[in-house]
C-alpha positions in Angstrom: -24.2 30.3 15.1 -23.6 27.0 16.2 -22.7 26.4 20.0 -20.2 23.8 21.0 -19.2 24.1 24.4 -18.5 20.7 25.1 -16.0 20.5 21.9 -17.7 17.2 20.4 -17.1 18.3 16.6 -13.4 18.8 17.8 -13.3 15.4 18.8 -15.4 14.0 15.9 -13.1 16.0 13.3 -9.6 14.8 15.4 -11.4 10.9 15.4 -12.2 11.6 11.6 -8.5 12.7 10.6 -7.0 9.9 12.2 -9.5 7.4 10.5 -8.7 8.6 7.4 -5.1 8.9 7.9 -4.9 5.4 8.8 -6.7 4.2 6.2 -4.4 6.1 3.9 -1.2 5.0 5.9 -2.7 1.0 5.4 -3.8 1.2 1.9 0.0 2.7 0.7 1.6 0.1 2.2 -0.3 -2.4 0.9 0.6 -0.8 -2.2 3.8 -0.7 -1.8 3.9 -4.6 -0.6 2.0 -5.6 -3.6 4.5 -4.1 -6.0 7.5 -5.4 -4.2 6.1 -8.5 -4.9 5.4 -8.2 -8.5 9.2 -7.2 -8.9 10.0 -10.3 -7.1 8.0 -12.3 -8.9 8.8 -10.3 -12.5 12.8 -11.2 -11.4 12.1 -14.6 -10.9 10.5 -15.0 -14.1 13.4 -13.3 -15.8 15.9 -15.5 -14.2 14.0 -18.6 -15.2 13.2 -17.4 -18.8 17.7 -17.0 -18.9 18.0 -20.4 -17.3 16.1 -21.7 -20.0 17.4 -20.2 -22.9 21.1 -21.4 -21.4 20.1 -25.0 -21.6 17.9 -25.1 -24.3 20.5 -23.0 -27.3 18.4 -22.8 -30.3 
């Protein structure tokens, strides 16, 4: 068996899970900032496209 009595593979593991979680925490909201921009921007559009079409009757 493997002898730890110092506890460093506790550490490493706790140092480990809160890399990764933070790396998962950064990378959702990243997400979640790109999409709320896309909506924005997809709004925007949308708007414009109705501006248009108001001025411009075929």
């Amino acid at each position: 068996m493997c002898r730890n009595e110092q506890g460093a593979i506790l550490l490493l593991a706790l140092t480990l899970l809160f890399l990764i979680s933070s790396a998962v925490t950064v990378y959702a909201t990243l997400y979640m900032t790109q999409m709320s921009t896309y909506e924005m921007l997809e709004k925007a559009n949308i708007r414009a496209t109705i501006n248009l079409m108001r001025q411009n009757p075929v």
